[in-house]
matplotlib code that plots the C-alpha trace (Angstrom):
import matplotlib.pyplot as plt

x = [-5.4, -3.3, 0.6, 2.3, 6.2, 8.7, 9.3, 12.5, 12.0, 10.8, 8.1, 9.0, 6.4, 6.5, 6.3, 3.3, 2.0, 1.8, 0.7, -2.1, -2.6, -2.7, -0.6, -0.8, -0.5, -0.5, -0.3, -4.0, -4.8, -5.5, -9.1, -8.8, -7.2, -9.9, -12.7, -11.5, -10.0, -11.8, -8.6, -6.4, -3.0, -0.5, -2.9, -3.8, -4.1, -3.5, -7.6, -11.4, -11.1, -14.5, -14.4, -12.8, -9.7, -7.0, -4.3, -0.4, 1.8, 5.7, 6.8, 10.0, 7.5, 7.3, 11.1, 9.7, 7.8, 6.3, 5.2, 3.8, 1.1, -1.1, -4.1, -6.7, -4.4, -1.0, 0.0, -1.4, -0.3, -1.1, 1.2, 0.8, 2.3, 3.7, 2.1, -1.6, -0.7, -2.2, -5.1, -6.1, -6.0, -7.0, -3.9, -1.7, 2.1, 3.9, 7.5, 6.8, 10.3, 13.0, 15.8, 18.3, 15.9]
y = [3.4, 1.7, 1.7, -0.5, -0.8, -1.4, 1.6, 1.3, 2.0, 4.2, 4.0, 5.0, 7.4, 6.8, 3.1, 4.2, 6.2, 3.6, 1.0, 3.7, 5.0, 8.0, 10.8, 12.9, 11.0, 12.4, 11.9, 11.5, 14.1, 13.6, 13.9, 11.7, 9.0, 8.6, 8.6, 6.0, 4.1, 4.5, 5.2, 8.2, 8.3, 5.9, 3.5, 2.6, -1.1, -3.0, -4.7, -3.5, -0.2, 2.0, 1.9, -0.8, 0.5, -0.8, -2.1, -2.5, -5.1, -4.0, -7.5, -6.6, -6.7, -10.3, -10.8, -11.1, -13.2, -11.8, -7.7, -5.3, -2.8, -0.2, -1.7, 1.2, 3.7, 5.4, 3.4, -0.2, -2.7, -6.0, -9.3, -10.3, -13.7, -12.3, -15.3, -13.7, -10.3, -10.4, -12.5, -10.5, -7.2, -8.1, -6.4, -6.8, -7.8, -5.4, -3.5, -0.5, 0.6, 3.2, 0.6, 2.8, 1.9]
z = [-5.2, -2.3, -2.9, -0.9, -0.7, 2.8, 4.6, 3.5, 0.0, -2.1, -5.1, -8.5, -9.1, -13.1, -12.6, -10.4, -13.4, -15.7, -13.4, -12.4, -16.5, -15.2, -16.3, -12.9, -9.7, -5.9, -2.2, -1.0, 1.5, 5.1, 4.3, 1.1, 3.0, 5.7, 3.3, 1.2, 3.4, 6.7, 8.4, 9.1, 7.8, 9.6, 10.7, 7.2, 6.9, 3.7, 3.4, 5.2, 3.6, 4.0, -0.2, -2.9, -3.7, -6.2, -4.4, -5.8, -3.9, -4.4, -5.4, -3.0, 0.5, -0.4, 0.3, 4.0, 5.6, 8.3, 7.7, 10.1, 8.5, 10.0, 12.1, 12.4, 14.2, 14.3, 17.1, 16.7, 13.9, 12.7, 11.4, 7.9, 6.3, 3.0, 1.1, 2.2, 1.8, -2.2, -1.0, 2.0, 0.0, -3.1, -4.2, -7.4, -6.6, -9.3, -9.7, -7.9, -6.2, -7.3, -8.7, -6.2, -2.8]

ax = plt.figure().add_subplot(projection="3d")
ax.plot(x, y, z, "-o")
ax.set_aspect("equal")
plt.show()
């Protein structure tokens, strides 16, 4: 599963929890990351991952038009119109950030 959320805020791990119907969640490792995703950590992009993944929109990303997200590598990004963001990813746009940010 793919979180996403601005870098300013945080995700509210039990609204993560029940979104997910899990009762443990975690951080993917370095290792985890890359083989599901293709990517190492920081260059993550939001779509083209190696596997399908499960992807959860925080409806509060959509507050902007234009975002920037990982593009392959820690040092390169790419634009995304908010209004594609769901389409491109195949994501879910849900309640995922801590009411306090």
């Amino acid at each position: 599963m793919l979180a996403l959320c601005a870098g300013t805020d945080r995700i509210d791990e039990a609204k993560l929890r029940t979104l997910a119907g899990a009762g443990t969640i975690r951080r993917a490792t370095a290792a985890e990351a890359r083989d599901s995703t293709g990517y190492p950590i920081g260059g993550v992009p939001p779509f083209a991952h190696a596997r399908p993944l499960r992807v959860l929109i925080d409806r509060g990303l959509l507050r902007h038009e234009a975002l920037w997200a990982g593009a392959g590598t820690g040092e390169t990004v790419v634009r995304v119109w908010s209004r594609d963001l769901a389409r491109a990813s195949g994501g879910t746009v849900v309640d995922l950030v801590a009411s306090n940010g």
